[in-house]
N, C-alpha and C positions, 0 to 999 in steps of 0.2 A: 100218251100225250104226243099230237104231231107238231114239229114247226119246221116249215121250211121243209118238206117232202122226207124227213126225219124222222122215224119212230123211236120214242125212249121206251121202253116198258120195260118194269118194274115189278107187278105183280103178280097175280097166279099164272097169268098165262105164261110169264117168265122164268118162275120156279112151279114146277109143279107139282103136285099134291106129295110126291113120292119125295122129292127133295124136301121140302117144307119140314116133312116128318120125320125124315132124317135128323136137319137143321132141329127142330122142337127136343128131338130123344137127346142127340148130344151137349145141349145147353142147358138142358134140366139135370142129368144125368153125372155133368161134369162136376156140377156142386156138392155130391154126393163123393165121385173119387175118382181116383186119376188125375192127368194131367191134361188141359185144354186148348191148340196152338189155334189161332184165326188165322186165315191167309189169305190175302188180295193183293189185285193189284187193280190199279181204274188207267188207262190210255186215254188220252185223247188225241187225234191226227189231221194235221193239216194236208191235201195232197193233191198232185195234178196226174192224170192218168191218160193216157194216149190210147185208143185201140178200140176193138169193139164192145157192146154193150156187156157187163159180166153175167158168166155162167148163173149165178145165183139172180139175176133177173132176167133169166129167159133167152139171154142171147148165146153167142159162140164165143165170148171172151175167156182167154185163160185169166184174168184177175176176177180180182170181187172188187173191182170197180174198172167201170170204162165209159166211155161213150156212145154217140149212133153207127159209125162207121169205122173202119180203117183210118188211121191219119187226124182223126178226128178228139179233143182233146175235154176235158171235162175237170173243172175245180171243184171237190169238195170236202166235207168235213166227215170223220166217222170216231167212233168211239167203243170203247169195251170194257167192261166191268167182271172180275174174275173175283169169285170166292169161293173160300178153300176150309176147312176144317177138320184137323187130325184130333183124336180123343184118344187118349194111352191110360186104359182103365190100370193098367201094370205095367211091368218090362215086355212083356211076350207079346201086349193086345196093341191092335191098332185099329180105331175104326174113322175112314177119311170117306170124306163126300165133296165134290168141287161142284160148282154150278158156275154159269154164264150169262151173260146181257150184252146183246150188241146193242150199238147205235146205228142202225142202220135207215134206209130210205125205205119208207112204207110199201114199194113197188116190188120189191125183194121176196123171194118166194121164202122158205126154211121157217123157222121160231126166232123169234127174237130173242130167245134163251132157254133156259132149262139145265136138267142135268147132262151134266159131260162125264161121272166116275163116281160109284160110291162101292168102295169095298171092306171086307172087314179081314185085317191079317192077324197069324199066328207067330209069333220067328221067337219060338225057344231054342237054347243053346244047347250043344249035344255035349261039346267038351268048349273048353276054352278057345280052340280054334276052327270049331265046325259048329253050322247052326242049321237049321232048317227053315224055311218061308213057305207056309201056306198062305193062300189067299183067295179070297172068295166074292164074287159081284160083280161089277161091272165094271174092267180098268183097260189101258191102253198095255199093249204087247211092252215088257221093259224091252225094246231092241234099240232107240233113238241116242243115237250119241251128241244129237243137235238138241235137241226139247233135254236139257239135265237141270232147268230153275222147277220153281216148286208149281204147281198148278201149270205143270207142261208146256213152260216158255221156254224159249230160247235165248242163252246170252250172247251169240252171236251176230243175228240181224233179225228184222224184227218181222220178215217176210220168208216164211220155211223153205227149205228146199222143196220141190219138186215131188218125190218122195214123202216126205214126216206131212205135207199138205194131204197127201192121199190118206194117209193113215190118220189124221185126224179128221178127217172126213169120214171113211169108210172104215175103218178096220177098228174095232173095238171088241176084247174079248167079255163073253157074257157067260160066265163058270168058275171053274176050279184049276191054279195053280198051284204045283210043286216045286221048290228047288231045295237044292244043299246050296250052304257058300263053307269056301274053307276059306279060312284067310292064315298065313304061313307070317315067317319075318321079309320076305321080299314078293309075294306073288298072293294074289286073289284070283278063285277060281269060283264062278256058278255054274250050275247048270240048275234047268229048269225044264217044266213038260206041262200041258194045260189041256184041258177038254171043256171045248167051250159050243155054246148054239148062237142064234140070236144074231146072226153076220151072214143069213143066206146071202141077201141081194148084194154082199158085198163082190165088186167088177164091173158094175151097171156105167158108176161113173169113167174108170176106164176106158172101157171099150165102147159105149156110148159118145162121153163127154171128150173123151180124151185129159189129158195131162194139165193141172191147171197149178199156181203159184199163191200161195196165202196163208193166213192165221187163223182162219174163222175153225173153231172148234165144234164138231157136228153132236147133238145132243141127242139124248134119247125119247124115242117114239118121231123126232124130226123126218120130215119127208123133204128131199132137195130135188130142185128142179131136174129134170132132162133137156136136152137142149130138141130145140123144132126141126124135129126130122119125121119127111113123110110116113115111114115106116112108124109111128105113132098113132097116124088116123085111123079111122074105124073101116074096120075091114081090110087094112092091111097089114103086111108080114107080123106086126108086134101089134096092134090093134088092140088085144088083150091087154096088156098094162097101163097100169092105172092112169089115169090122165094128171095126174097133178104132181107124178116124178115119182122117187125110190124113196122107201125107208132103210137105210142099209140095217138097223141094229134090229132085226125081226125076226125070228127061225119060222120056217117054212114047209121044211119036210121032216123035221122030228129024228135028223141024223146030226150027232155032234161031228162038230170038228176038231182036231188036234192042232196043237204046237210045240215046238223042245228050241232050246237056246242054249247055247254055251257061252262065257266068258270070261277071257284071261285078262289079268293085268298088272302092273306094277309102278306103284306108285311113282310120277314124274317122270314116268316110262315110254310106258305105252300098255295100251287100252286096245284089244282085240276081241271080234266075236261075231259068231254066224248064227243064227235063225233059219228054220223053218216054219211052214204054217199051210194048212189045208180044212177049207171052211167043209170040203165033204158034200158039195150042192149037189142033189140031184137033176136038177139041169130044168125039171118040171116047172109048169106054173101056175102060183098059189096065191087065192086072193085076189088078182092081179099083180103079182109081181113074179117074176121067175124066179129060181133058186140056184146062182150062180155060180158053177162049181170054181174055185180061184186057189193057186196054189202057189207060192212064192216062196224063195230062198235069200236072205238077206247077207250080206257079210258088212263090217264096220271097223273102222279101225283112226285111234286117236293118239297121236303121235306128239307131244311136250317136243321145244323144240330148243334150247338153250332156257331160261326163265321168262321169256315173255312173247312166245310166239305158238302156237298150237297146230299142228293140222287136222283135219276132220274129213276122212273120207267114207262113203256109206253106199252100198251100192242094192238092187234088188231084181229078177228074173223070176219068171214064170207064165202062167198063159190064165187064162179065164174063157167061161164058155159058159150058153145056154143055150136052152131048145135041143130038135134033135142033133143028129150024131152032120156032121159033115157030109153025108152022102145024101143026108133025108131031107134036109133044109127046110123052111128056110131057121135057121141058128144065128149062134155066132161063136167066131173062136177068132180069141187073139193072143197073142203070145207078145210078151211084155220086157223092158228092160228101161232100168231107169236107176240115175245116180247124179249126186254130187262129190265133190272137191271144197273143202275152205279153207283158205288160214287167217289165221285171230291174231293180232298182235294187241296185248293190254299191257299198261304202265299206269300204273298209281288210278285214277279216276277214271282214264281212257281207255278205249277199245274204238280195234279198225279192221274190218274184217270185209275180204274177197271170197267170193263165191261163184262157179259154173255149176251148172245145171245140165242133165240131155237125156235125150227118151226117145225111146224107138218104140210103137207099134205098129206090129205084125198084122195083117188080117188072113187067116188061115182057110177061112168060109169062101169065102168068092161070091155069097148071096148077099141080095138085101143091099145095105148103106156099105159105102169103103170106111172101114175103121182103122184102115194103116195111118199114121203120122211119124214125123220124129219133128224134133224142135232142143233148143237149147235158150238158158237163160242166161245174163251174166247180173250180179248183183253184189253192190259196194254197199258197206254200212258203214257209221260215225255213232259211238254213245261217249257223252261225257257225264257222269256218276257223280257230282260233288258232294252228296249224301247217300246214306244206308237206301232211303228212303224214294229218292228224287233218279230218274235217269232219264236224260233228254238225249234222240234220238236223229239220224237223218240218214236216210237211204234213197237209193236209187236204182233201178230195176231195168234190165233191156231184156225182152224174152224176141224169140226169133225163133217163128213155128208155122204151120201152115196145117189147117184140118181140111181136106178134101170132103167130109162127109156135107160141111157146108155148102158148098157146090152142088152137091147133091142135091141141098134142101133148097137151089137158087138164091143161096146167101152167098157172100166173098169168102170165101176162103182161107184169105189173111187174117191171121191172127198175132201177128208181130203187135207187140204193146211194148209199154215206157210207160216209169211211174217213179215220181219223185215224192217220198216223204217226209214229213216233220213229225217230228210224236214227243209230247209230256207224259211222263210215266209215273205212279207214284204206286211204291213196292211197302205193304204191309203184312 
């Protein structure tokens, strides 16, 4: 259904076939044994947006909402629908599937939904204070110390860092994880290790799009736009890839990638832990799309600050590349850094939370489009909670960035935005 340049969708094209069945197995299934949790949450958002037209319809904006130009300002509505379903046939079984629905503007490239995670875990206990996690499908990397509400929200603002934006975009493991936890009387320890496929093209948006700011959860089989760079037309440098943007969660050349994590922590503490991960691309390209070698190191660290103050700092390094080698060109390599900074103050119903943002990339290549940037965001939130259920929101966003590759494409450059929001939340 459209009104007012809006799409609602609702059905199969929203969930699709693989979710459905998921959804059918677990609700038949659950009356039979085990236990059954539903989980949602529905948004609705009032907001005003400054800046250029967004990434996700075709322009060079870092939001998922903008305008025509620089400077230029834009009123509108947007919406989201999140469900979630965990089934515990025992103590040890876990099997969880989440799916998604935007409300978004019919012009908008991506799905209007679909699935975002379905995996099926193991976590029996070894001794009373060590247990082990396997886990198996399709989930997000555990490294986010921002996304810790259930169906991978955040309680702190209601627009991700910089960072956890990329990773719900692009980064989704599609395999098999390991870990131990030990939990002691003062200290909890993970560690974990994954071998995953199905994330070649993950880098595309990087070193393409550059660094963008949002909540939109990338689904799978989803293909997201590229932004209009010449180097897309036919018969030039990247002319091979596909015309209608990247599927990040696809494998490509039939080589798994790795990951391993560690994390310490203690209760009202502090919460530390580093990540690594390497998708293992071979650089070629498949289908129309390259296979993007991408390799990053994370560190995180969450710091309780008296009883009602938090900090949350999270930071990530490494490079991403395809085609040939740098001498052979035309490629691309860029070498990456990007982080945030918050702190959270909550008392009784409220929460008030500051946030920086900043991103540097490198362009290593010297061919083709300039992929260098850096930019930085600053972003204040307000949630007042006066039920389980109910959590009303209000944020506001200054991001302060510049993409040269626009320039290139004879677009502005500017990509400084501002975005004020309002959002009804209702948490089931």
């Amino acid at each position: 259904m459209i009104r007012g340049g809006v799409t609602i969708s609702l059905g199969p094209r929203s969930f699709p076939p693989p979710l459905l069945a998921i959804l059918a197995f677990l609700l038949t299934s659950s009356a039979a044994a085990g236990e059954l949790d539903l989980l949602g949450m529905v948004a609705a958002r009032g907001l005003v947006a400054e800046g250029q037209s967004a990434w996700i319809d075709g322009g060079f904006g870092r939001l998922t909402e903008g305008a025509s130009a620089p400077g230029d300002r834009l009123a509108a509505f947007r919406g989201a629908l999140h469900l979630g379903i965990d089934w515990k046939p025992s103590k040890t079984w876990l099997v969880h599937a989440h799916g998604v629905a935007h409300v978004e503007p019919a012009s908008y490239d991506g799905r209007r939904g679909g699935l975002v995670e379905a995996f099926v875990q193991f976590r029996p206990e070894l001794t009373p204070d060590d247990a082990l996690r396997l886990r198996a499908g399709v989930f997000f990397p555990a490294t986010s110390l921002e996304n810790t509400e259930p169906l991978w929200q955040s309680p702190y603002t209601l627009t991700l860092s910089a960072l956890n934006t990329w990773i719900g975009e692009e980064v989704r493991l599609s395999g098999l994880e390991a870990g131990w936890i030990h939990t002691g009387d003062r200290n909890r320890v993970e560690l974990a290790a994954a071998v995953f496929g199905a994330n070649d093209p993950a880098g595309a948006l990087v070193a393409w799009r550059g660094w963008s700011l949002g909540d939109r959860l990338s689904t799978v089989g989803e293909v997201l736009p590229l932004p209009p760079l010449p180097i897309f037309a036919p018969g030039a440098a990247f002319g091979d890839q596909r015309d209608d943007g990247t599927r990040p969660f696809e494998e490509l050349d039939s080589r798994p990638g790795w990951s391993a994590r560690g994390r310490w922590s203690r209760p009202e503490t502090f919460r530390i832990q580093g990540a690594f991960s390497h998708n293992r691309g071979d650089r070629g390209l498949h289908r129309g799309q390259y296979s993007w070698d991408t390799r990053f190191a994370q560190l995180g660290l969450e710091l309780p600050i008296g009883t009602s103050l938090t900090f949350v700092a999270e930071g990530a390094g490494g490079d991403t590349g395809m085609g040939p080698a740098v001498a052979g060109g035309p490629g691309v390599d860029v070498r990456f850094m990007v982080g945030y900074g918050l702190l959270s103050w909550r008392h009784q119903e409220w929460r008030i939370t500051a946030r920086v943002d900043g991103w540097d990339n490198e362009d290593r290549d010297g061919t083709a489009e300039p992929n260098q940037e850096s930019g930085f965001a600053l972003t204040s939130a307000v949630f007042w909670q006066p039920r389980e259920i109910v959590r009303l929101g209000a944020e506001y966003l200054v991001v302060r960035a510049a993409r040269p590759a626009a320039a290139f494409s004879g677009a502005d450059p500017d990509t400084d935005a501002r975005r004020a929001l309002l959002e009804v939340r209702l948490v089931f």
